[in-house]
C-alpha positions in Angstrom: 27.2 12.4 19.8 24.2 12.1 21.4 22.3 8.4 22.3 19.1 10.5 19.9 21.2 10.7 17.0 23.2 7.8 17.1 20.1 6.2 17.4 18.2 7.9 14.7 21.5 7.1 12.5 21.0 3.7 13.2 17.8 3.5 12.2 18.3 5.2 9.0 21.1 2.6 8.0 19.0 -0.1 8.9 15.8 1.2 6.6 18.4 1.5 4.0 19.6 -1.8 4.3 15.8 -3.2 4.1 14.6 -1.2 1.6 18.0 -2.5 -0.8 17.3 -5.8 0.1 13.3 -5.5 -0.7 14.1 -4.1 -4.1 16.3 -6.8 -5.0 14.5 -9.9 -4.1 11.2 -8.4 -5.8 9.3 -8.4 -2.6 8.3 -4.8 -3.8 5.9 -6.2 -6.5 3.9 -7.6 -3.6 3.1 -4.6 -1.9 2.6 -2.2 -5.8 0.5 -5.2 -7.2 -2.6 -4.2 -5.0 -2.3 -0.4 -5.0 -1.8 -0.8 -8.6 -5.1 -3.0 -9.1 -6.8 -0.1 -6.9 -6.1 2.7 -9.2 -7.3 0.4 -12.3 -10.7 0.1 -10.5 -11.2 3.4 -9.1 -10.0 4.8 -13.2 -13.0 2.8 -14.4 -15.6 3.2 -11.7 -15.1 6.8 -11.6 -17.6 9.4 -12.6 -20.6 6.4 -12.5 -23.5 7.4 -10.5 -25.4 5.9 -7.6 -29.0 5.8 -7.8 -30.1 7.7 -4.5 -26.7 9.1 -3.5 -25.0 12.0 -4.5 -21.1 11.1 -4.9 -19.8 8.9 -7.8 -19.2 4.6 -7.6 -15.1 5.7 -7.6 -16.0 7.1 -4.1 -17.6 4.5 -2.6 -15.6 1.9 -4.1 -12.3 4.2 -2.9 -12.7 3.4 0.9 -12.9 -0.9 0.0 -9.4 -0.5 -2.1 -7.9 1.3 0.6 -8.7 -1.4 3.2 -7.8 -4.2 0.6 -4.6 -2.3 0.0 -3.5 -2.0 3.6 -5.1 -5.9 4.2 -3.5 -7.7 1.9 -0.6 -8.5 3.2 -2.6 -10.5 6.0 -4.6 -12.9 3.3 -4.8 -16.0 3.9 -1.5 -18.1 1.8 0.1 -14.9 1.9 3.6 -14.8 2.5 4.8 -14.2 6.7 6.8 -10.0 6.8 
């Protein structure tokens, strides 16, 4: 076999093994809970105008859930990866 598959075989065993072990210790609710909270927002601010703009509060709001999504695993208290 060659080093690129034996390598890429590796790597796959390896995500398994990490993604088993993040399901079983819960560690997957941290990284759902904020996506999740996203989608409640963005289903209530949806079709609401803006006074002066011509796309909906769920759009504008949609670019400040996806940075707090992707950031919030860097909070302050939060726990180290």
């Amino acid at each position: 076999m060659s080093a690129t598959v034996v390598a890429l075989a590796a790597g796959a065993e390896r995500g398994r093994i990490e993604f088993r072990q993040g399901m079983r210790s819960g560690e997957i609710i941290g990284y759902l809970w904020p996506s999740a909270v996203a989608l409640v927002v963005l289903a209530f601010l949806g079709d609401r105008p803006v006074p002066g703009v011509a796309f909906p509060l769920g759009a504008a709001a949609c670019r400040g859930c996806s940075a707090s999504t992707s950031c919030s695993r860097a909070w302050p208290g939060s726990p180290p990866r």
